[in-house]
BAFI-3210 file (N, C-alpha, C; in Angstrom, 3 decimals, decimal comma, padded with zeros to 6 digits):
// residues 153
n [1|2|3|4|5|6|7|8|9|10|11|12|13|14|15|16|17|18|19|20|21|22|23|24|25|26|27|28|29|30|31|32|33|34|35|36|37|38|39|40|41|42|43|44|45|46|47|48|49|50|51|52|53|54|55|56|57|58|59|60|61|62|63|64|65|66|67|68|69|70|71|72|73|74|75|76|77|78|79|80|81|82|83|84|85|86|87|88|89|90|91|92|93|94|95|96|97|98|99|100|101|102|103|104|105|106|107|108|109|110|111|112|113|114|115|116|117|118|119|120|121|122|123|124|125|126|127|128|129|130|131|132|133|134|135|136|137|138|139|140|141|142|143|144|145|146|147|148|149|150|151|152|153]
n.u [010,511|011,888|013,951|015,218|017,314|017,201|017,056|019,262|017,780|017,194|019,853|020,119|019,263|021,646|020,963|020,425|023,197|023,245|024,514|022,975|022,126|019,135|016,522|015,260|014,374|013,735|013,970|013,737|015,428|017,872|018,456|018,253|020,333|022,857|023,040|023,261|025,882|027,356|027,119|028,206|031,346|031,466|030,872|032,027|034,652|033,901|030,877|030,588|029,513|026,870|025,771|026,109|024,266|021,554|019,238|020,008|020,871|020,545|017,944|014,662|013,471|015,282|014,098|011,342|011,188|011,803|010,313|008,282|008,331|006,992|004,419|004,367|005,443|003,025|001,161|002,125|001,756|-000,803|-001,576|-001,829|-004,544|-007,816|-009,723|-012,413|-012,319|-010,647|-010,333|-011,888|-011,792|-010,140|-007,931|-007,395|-007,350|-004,283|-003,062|-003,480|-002,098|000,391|001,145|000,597|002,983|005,036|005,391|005,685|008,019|010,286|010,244|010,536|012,939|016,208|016,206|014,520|014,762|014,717|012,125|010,614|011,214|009,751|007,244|006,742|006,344|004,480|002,008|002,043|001,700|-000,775|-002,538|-002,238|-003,808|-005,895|-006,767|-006,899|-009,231|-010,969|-010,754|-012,194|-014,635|-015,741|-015,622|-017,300|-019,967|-019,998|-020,839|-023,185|-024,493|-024,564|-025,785|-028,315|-029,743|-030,048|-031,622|-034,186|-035,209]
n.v [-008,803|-009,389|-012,654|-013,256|-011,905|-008,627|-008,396|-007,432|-005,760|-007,265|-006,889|-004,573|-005,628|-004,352|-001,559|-002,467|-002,037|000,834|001,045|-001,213|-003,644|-003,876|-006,307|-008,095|-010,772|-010,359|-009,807|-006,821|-006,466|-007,266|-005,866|-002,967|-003,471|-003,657|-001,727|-000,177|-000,506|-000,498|002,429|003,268|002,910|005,515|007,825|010,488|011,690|014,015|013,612|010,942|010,834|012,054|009,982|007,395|008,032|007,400|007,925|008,806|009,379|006,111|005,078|004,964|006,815|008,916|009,204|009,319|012,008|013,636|012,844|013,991|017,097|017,517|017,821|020,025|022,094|021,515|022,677|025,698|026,078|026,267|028,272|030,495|029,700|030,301|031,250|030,137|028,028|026,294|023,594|022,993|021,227|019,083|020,702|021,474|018,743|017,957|020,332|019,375|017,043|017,599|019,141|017,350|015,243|017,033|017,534|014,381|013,887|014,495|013,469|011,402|008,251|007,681|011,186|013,269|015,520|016,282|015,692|016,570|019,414|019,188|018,414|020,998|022,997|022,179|021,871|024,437|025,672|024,807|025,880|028,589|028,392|027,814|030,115|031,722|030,689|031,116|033,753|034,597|033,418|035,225|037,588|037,309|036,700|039,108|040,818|039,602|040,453|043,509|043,331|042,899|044,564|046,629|045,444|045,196|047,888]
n.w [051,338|048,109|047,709|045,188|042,742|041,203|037,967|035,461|031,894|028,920|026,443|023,946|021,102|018,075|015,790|012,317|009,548|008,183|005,185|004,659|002,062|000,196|001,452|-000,178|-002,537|-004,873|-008,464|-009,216|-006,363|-006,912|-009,223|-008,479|-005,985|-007,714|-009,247|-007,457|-006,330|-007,840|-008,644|-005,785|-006,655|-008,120|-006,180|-004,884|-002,798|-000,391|-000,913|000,150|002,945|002,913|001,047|002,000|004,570|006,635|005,500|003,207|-000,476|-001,139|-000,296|000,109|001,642|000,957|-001,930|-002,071|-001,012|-002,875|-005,267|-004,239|-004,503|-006,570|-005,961|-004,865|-006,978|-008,345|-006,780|-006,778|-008,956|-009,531|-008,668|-010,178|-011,565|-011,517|-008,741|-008,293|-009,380|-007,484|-005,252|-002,368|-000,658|-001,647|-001,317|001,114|002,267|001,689|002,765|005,567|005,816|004,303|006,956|008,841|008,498|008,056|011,071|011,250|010,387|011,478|013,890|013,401|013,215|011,510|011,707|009,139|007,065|004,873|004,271|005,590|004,647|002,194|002,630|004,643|002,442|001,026|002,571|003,127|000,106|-000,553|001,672|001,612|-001,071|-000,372|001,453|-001,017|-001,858|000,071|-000,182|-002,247|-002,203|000,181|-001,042|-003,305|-001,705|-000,886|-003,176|-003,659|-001,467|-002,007|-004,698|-004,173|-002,472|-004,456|-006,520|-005,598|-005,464]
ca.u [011,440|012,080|015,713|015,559|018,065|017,106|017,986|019,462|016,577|017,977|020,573|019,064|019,807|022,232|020,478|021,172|024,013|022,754|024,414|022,795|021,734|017,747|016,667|014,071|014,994|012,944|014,479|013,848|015,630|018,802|018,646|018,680|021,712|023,504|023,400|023,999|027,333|028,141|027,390|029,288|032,627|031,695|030,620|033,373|034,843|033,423|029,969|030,293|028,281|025,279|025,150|025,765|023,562|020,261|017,926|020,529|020,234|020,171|017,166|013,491|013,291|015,250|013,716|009,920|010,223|012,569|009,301|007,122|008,227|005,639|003,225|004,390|005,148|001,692|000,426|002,453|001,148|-002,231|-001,747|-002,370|-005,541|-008,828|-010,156|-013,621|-011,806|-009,748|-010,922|-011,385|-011,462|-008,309|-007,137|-007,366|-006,471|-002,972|-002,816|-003,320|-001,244|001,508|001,521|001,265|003,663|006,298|005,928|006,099|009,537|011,207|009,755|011,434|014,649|016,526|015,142|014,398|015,008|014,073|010,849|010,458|010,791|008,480|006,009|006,467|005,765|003,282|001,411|002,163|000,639|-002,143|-003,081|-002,484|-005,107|-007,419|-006,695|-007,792|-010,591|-012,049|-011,356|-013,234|-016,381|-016,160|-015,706|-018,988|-020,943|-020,121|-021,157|-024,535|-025,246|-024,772|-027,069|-029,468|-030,647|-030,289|-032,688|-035,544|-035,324]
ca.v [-008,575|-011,307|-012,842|-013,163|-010,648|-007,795|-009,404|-006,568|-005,647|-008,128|-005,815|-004,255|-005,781|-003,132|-001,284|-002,847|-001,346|001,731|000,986|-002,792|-003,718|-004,275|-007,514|-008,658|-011,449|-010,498|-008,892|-005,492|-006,028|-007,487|-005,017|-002,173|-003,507|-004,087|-000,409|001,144|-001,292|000,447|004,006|003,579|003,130|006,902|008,920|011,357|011,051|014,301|013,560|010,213|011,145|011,633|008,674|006,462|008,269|005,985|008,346|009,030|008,458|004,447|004,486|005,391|007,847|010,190|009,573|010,081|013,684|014,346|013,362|014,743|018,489|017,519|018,113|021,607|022,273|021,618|023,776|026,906|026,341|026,291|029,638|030,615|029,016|031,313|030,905|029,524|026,917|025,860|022,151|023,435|019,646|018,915|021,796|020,775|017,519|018,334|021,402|018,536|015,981|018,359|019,659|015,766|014,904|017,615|016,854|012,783|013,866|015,408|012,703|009,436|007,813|009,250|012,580|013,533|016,976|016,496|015,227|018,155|020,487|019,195|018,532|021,969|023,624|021,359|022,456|026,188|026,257|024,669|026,863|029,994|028,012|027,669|031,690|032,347|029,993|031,910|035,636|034,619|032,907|036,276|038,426|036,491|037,219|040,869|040,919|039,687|041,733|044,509|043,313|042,594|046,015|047,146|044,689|045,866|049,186]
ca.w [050,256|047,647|047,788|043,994|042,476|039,926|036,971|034,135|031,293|028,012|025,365|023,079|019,359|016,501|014,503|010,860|009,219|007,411|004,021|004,042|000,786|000,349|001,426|-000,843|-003,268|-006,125|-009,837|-009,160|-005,787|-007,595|-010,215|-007,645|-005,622|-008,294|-009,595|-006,253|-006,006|-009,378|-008,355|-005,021|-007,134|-008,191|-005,392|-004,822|-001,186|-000,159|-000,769|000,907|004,333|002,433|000,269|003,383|005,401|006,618|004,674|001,734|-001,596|-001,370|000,212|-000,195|002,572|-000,224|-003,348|-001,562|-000,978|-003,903|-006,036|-003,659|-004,455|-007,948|-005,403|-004,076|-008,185|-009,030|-006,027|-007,502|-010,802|-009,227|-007,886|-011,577|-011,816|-010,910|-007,300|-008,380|-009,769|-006,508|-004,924|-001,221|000,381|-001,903|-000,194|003,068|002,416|001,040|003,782|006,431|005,264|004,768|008,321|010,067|007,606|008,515|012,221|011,711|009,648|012,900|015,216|013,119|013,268|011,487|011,113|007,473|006,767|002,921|004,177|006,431|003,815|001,248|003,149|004,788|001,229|000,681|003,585|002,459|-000,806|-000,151|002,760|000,763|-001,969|000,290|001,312|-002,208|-001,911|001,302|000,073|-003,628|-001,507|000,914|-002,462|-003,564|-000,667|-000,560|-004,268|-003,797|-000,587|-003,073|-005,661|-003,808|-002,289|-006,056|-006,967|-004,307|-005,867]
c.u [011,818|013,534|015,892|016,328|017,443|017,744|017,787|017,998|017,715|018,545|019,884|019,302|020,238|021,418|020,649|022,007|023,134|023,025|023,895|022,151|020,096|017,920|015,991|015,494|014,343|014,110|014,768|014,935|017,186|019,362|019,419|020,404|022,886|023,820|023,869|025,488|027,975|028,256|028,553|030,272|032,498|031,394|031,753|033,268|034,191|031,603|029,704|029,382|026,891|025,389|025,140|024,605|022,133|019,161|018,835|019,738|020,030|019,137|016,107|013,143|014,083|014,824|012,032|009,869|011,037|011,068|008,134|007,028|007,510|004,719|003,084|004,229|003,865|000,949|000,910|002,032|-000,122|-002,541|-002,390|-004,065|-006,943|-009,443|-011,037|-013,278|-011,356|-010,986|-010,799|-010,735|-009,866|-007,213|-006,443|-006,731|-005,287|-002,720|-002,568|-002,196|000,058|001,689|001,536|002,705|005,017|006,555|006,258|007,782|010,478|011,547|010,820|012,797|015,052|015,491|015,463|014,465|014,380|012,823|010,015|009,995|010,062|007,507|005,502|005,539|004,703|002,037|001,324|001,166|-000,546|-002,771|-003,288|-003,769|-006,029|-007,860|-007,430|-009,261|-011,585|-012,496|-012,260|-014,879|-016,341|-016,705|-017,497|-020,018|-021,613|-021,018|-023,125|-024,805|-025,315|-025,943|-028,017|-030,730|-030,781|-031,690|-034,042|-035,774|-036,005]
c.v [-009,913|-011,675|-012,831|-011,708|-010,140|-007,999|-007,963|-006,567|-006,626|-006,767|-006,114|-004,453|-003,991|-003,173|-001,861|-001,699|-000,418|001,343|-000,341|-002,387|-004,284|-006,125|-008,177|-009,766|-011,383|-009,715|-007,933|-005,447|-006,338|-006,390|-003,494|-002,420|-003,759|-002,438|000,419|000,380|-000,880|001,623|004,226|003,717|004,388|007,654|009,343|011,140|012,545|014,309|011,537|009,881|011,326|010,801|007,401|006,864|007,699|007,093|009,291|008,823|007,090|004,764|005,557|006,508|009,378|010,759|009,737|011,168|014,075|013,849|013,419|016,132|018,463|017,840|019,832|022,108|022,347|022,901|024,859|026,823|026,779|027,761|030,612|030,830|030,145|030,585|030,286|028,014|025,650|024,751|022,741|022,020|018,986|019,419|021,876|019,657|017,372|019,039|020,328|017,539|016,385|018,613|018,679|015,708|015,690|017,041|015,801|013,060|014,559|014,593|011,139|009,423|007,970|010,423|013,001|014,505|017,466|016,295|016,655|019,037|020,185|019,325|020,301|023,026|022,670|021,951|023,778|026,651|025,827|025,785|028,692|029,324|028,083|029,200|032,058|032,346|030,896|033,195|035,353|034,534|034,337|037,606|038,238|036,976|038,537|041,590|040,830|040,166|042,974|044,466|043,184|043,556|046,722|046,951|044,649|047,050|049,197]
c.w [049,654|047,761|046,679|043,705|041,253|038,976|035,774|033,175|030,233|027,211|024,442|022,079|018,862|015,985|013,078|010,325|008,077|005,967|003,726|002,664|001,579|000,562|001,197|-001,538|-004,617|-007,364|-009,241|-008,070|-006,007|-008,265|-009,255|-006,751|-006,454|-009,144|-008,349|-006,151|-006,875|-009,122|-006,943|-005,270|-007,764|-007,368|-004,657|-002,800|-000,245|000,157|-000,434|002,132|003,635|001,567|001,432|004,659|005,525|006,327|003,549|000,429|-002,082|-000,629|-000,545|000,391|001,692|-000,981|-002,935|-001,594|-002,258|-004,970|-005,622|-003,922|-005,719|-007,126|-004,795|-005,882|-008,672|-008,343|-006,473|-008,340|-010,721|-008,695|-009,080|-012,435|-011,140|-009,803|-007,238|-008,383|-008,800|-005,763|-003,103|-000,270|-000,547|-001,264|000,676|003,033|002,328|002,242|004,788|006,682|005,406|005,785|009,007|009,562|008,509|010,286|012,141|011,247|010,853|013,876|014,974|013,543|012,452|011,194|009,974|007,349|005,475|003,095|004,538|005,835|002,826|001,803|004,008|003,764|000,479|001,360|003,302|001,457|-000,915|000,766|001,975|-000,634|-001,417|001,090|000,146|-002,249|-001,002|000,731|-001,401|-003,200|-000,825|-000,470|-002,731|-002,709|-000,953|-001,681|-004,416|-003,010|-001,012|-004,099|-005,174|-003,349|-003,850|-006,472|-006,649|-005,348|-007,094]
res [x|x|x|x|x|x|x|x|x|x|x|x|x|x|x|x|x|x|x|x|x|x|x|x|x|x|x|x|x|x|x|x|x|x|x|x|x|x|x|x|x|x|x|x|x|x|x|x|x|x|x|x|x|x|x|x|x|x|x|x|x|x|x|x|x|x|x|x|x|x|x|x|x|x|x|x|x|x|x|x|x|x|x|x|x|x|x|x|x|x|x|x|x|x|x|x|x|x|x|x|x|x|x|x|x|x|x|x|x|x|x|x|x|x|x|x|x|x|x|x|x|x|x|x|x|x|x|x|x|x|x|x|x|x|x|x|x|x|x|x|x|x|x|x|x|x|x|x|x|x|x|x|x]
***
């Protein structure tokens, strides 16, 4: 046995304070703190907890899925669109993406909820596109195994 004593693991550095300001030094990153230091003198004292919150609206982790739901938007529009038409590997790719996506949004620090749900419906309509996509190609099939004994005759 060694005589040396079990020496504690080192403390673990604070998180940075959630509302820090960005800490670039460029324009844009001026410009930005300098409007959120303006909007904070309006956000009503009820909706305080979410503007401080470390995936509020000061940060990026908000405004990502807020114009990520253009991507669920497009997929409803696409529902529209005739089945021939439908990109299957877009499909998928989007379908995929969406479903890591929602799990990594559960798994982070904080957990994203807004992320969650886009990407959920992201994942959604795709998958129902690519539903279309299958029953049009099965449709297809069925179509020419029909014509085809016709065509013997």
């Amino acid at each position: 046995m060694s005589s040396a004593a079990v020496q504690p693991p080192p403390p673990v550095p604070p998180p940075p304070p959630a509302a820090a300001a960005a800490a670039g030094k460029g324009i844009h990153t001026k410009l930005y703190n300098g409007m959120i230091s303006v909007a904070d003198k309006f956000v009503p004292a009820k909706l305080r907890p979410l503007w401080m919150h470390p995936a509020g609206p000061k940060t990026v982790f908000f405004w990502a899925p807020v114009f990520k739901w253009g991507l669920v938007a497009a997929g409803l529009s696409d529902l529209a669109r005739p089945a021939d038409t439908i990109s299957v590997s877009g499909c998928a790719a989007l379908a995929a993406t969406g479903i890591i996506w929602s799990r990594y949004s559960l798994v982070i620090i904080p957990k994203n909820y807004s992320l969650f749900a886009v990407n959920l419906f992201v994942g959604i309509t795709q998958v129902v596109q690519l539903a279309r996509a299958y029953n049009y190609q099965q449709s297809q099939e069925k179509l020419q195994k029909q014509e085809t004994p016709a065509a013997q005759n």
